[in-house]
C-alpha positions as CSV (number, residue, x, y, z in Angstrom):
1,X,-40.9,-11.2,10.1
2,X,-40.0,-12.7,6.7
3,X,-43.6,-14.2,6.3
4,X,-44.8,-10.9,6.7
5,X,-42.7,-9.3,4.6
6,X,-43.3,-12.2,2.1
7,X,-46.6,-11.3,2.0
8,X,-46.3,-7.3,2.1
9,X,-44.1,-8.4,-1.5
10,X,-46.9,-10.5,-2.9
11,X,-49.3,-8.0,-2.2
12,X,-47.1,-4.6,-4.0
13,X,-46.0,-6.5,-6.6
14,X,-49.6,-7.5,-7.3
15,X,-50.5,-4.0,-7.4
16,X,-47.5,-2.8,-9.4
17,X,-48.5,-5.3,-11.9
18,X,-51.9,-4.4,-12.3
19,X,-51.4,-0.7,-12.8
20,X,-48.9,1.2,-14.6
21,X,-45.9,2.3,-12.4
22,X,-45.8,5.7,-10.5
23,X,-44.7,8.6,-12.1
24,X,-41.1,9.1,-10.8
25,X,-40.3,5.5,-9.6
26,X,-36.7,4.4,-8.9
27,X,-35.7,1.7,-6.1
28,X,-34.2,3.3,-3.1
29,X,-36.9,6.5,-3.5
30,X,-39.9,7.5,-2.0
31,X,-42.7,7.9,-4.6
32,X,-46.4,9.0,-4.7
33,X,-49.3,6.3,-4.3
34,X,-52.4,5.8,-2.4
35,X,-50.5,5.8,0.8
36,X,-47.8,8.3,0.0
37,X,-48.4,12.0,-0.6
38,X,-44.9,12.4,-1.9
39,X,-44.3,15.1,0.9
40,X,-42.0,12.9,2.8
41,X,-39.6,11.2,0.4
42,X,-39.2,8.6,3.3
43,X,-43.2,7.9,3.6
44,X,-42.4,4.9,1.5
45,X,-39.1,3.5,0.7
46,X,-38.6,1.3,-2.2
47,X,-36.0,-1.4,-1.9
48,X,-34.6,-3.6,-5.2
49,X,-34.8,-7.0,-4.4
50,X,-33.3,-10.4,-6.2
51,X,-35.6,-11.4,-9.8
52,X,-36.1,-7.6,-9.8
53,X,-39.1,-7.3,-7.4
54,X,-39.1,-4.3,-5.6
55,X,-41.4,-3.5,-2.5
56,X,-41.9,-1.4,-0.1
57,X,-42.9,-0.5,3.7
58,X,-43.3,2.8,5.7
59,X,-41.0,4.1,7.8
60,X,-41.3,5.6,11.5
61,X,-40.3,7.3,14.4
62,X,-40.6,6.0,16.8
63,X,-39.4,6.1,20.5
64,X,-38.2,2.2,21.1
65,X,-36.2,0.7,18.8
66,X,-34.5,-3.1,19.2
67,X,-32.1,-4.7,16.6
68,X,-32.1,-8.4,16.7
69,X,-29.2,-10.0,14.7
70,X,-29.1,-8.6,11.5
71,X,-33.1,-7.5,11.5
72,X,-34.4,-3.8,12.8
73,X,-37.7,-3.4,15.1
74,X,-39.9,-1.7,13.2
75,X,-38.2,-1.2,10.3
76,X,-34.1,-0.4,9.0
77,X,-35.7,2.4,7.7
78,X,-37.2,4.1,10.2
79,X,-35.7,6.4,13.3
80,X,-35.5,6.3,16.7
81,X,-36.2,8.9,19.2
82,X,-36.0,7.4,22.6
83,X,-34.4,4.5,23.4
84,X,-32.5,1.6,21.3
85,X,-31.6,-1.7,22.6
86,X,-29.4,-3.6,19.9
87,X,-29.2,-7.4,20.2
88,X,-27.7,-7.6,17.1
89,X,-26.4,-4.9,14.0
90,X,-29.4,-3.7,12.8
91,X,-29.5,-0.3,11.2
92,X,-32.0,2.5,11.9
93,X,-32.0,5.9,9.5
94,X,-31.1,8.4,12.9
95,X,-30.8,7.5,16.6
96,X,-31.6,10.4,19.3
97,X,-31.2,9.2,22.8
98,X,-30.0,6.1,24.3
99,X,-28.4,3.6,22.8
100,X,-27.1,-0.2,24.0
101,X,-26.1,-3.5,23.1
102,X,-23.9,-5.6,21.0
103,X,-23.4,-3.3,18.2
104,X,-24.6,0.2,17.3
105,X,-25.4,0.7,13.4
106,X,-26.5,4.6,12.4
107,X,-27.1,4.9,8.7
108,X,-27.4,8.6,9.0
109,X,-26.8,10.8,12.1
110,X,-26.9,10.2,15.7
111,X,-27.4,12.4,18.8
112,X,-27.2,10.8,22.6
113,X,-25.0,8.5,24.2
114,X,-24.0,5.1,22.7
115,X,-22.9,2.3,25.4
116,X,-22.1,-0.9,23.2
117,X,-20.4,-3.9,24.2
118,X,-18.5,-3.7,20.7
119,X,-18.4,-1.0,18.4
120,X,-20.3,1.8,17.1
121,X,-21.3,3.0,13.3
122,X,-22.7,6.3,12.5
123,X,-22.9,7.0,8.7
124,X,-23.4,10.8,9.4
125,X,-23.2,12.9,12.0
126,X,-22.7,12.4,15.8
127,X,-23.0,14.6,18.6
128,X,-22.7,12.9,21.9
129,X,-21.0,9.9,23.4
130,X,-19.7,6.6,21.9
131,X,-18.0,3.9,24.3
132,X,-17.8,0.7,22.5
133,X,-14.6,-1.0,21.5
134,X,-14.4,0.4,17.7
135,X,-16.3,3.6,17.4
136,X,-16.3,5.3,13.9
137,X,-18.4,8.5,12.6
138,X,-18.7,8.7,8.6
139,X,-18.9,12.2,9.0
140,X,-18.5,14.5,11.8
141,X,-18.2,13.8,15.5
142,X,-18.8,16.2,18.2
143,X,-18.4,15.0,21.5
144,X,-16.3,12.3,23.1
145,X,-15.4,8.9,21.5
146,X,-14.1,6.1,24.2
147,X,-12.4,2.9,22.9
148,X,-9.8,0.6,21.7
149,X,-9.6,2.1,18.0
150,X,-12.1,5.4,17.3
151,X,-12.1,7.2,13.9
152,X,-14.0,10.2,13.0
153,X,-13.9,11.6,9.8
154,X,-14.3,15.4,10.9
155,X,-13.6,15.4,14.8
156,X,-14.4,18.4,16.9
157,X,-14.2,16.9,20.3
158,X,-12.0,14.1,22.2
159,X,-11.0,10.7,21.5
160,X,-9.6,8.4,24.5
161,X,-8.4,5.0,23.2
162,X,-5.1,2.8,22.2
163,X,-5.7,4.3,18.5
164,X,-7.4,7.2,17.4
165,X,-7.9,8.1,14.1
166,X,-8.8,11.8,12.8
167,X,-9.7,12.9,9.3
168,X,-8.8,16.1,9.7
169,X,-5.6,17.4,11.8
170,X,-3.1,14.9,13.1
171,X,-4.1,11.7,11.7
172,X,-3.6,8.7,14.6
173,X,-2.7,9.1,18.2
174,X,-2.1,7.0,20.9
175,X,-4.1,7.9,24.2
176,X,-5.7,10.6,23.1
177,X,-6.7,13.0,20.2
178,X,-8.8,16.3,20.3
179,X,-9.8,18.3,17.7
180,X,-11.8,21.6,17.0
């Protein structure tokens, strides 16, 4: 995986050094190019890199998804519609479906149920099921969060566990916490 991402770096940066640079580029965008209509701003995500070399790769959806360690299968920047198997912490952009493993990293939102052996992350929305031993939702969580400690930032559902943390109405309960 890192020689071919070594060698998907040699090859952009030799291109970005023989032309000019693409009207509109910033690391962390999409941008226009040969591959790229610009439609999509996640046809091709640039990421900044150490010595200030920047590449970039296309993301997907795609229906199987595995984390292994800290390194996403195809991509941490693409989304899974299907199944994900996690051997690891690996990210993916959006997760629908079914999700297991060690531990369960959502950058974005998250719709399905989510049976991990520790925790659960999910930088956006969730609407489903989380059972892991620390489940927290960035944003809002519909649905039913089972665990040791869960914390959801907006919760509009149920959370069973010895600590449950809720952004909005009564802040921590023990057992059990539901809001609308």
């Amino acid at each position: 995986m890192k020689f071919t991402r070594a060698i998907l770096a040699a090859g952009v940066a030799a291109g970005l050094a023989s032309t000019a640079p693409a009207a509109g580029f910033e690391a962390g965008r999409g941008v226009a190019n040969d591959l790229a209509t610009g439609a999509n701003e996640r046809d091709v995500t640039f990421i900044e890199r150490g010595g200030n070399n920047a590449y970039g790769w296309r993301s997907y959806d795609t229906a199987v998804g595995v984390t292994v360690l800290p390194w996403s299968i195809p991509n941490e920047e693409s989304s899974v519609y299907g199944v994900r198997l996690n051997f690891g912490w690996g990210a993916f952009v959006d997760m629908r479906g079914l999700d297991s493993g060690l531990f369960s990293y959502t950058k974005r939102d998250f719709g399905g149920i989510s049976l991990t052996l520790f925790g659960n992350y999910v930088g956006g929305t969730m609407k489903g099921v989380q059972v892991g031993v620390v489940n927290v939702v960035d944003g809002g969580a519909y649905g039913l969060q089972v665990g040791a400690v869960n914390f959801a930032r907006d919760l509009h559902g149920v959370q069973i566990g010895v600590l449950n943390f809720n952004g909005t109405g009564v802040a921590c309960l023990p057992i059990l916490n539901v809001g609308f």
